[in-house]
N, C-alpha and C positions, 0 to 999 in steps of 0.2 A: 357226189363225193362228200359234201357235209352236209349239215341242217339245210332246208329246203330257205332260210335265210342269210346263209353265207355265201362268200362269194363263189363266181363263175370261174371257170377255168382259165378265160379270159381275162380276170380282172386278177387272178393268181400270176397269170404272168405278165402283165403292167407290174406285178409288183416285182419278179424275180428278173426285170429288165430295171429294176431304179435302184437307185441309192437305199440305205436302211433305211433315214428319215423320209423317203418322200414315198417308200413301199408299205411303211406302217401308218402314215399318211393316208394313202390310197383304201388302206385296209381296214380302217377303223370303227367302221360304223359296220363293219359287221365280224368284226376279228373275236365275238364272243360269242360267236355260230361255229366257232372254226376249234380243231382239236390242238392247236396250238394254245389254247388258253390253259392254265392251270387248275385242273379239277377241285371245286369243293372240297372232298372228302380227303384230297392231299391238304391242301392249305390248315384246314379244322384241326387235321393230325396235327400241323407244327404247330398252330397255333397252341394248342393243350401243352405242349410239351415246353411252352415257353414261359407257360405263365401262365396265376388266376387272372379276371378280372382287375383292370385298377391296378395291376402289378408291376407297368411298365411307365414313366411319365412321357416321353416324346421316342416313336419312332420312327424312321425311314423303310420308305420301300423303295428300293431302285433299279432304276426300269420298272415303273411301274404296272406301263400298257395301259388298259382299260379299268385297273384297281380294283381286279379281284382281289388279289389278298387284304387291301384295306379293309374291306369287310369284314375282316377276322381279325384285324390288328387293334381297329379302333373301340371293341370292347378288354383290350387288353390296359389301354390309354388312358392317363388321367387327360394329359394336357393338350395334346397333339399330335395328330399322324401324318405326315409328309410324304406325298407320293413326285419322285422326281423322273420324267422321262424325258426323250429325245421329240418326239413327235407331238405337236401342239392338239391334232388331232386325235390322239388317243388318249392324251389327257381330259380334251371334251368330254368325252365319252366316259371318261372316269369319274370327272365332274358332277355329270348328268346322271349316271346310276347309281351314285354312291354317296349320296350329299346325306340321303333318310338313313343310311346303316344305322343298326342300334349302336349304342354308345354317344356318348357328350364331351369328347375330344375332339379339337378343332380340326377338319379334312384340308390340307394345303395340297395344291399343286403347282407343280415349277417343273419348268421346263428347261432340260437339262444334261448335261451328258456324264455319265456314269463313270469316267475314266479322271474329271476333275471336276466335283462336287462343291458347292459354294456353301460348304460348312465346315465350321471349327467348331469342336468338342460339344454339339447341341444335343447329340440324343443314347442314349440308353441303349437303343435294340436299329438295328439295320436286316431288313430282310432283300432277298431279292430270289427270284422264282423264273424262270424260263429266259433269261438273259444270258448266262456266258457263252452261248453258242457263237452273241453277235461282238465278245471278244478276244480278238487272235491272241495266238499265244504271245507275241512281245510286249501285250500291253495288257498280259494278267497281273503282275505285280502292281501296275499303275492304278489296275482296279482296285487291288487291295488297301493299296496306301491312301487312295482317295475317299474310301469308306473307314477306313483307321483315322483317318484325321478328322471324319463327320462324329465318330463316335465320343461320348464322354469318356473319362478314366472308368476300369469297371464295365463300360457298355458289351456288349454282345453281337456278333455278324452272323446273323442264322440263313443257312440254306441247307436243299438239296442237292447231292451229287451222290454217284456210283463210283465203289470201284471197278480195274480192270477187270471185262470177264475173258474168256479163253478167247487169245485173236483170231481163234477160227470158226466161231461160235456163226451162225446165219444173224444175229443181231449186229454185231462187230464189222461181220462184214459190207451188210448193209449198209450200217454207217459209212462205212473208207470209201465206199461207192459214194454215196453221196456227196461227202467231201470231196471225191475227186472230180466228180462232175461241178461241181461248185468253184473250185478251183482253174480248171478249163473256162467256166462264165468268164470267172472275174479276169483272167487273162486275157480274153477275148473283147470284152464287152466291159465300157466306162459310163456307169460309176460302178465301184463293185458291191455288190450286194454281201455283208459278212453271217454267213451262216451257217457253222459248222458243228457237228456231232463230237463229241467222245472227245469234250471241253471240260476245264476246271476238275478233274476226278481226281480222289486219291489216288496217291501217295502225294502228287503234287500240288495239289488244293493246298495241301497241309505245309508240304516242304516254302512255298511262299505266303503264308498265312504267318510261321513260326519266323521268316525270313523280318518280316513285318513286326517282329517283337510281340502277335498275338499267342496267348496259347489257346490248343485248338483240343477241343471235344468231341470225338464222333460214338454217335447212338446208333447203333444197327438193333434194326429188329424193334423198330417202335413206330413204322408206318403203315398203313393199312394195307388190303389186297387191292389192285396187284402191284403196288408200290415195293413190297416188301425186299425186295433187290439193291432200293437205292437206301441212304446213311444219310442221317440228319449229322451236319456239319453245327456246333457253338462255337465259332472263334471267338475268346475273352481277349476285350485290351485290357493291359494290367491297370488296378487303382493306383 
């Protein structure tokens, strides 16, 4: 099913039976074998598009996981790159592969949860890459205002998302499928595991980003194959 080093089918459902933190927990020491991680060649793209080298002084990555994208942020860093996740364990793993990255901005990790972030106005640039799935729609706004108040005046909240495509498309409905068996889990089965598709996209990314007093940027048509579907997202907070 993945890399002959990721996990078993068995240890995928130890995970899809626990909580988020104790299934990314479970997962970590091989969750960079697994196609849940966030491809290189995507991160590379946003990183160009945000900036030269040395252009950014401190930023965040939230939800960090195992800290691919640090790898691409901390050449953009004078001072600091901050990776905050939920899972102590996946922040190890962050620790441990990611300490050599080129660049001479200090690597932090904190351990953390993404919906109330323990910063006032410290950084510049906030990224976050394969997370909104694990948050439901009540507590999108919470996300946003929690990354709005890490951010400086001036700073920037970069991601990916899609918008809608046709609801009757074989991807879409994949998704609703999936969602709907995930849903029955979590009904079913305590603690619930939050993991759901065709999360945070425009129009409403936007409509709670602008809610948030950010204005918001979207770039279509600047990620590589076969990304080229999804919209790099720049929420600006104002200076």
């Amino acid at each position: 099913m993945f890399h002959p080093d990721g996990p078993t089918l068995f240890e995928l459902a130890q995970q899809a039976l626990s909580s988020v933190e104790r299934g990314y927990d479970l997962l970590a020491p091989k969750f960079d074998h697994t196609p849940y991680r966030t491809p290189d060649i995507l991160l590379a793209a946003v990183a160009a598009q945000v900036g030269p080298p040395g252009s950014v002084a401190d930023a965040l990555d939230v939800c960090c996981g195992t800290g691919a994208a640090m790898r691409f942020l901390r050449p953009l860093c004078r001072d600091r790159v901050v990776g905050v996740d939920l899972s102590a364990p996946m922040l190890d793993e962050a620790r441990r592969r990611h300490a050599g990255d080129p660049g001479t901005a200090e690597m932090v990790f904190v351990k953390g949860d993404a919906l109330d972030l323990p910063f006032t106005s410290e950084f510049d640039l906030a990224v976050s890459f394969g997370a909104f799935g694990h948050i439901v729609d009540d507590d999108e706004a919470r996300l946003v205002a929690s990354v709005a108040k890490a951010l400086r005046p001036g700073g920037r909240f970069v991601f990916v998302t899609a918008e809608h495509a046709p609801p009757l498309s074989p991807r879409v409905l994949q998704a609703r499928a999936f969602n709907a068996a995930m849903r029955v889990r979590n009904a079913l089965w305590s603690p619930p595991f939050v993991m759901y598709y065709l999360t945070f996209m425009l129009p409403r990314a936007r409509a709670l980003l602008e809610a948030a007093g950010l204005s918001v940027e979207v770039r279509r048509a600047v990620l590589p194959a076969p990304y080229e579907r999804y919209v790099l997202v720049i929420a600006h907070k104002p200076a």
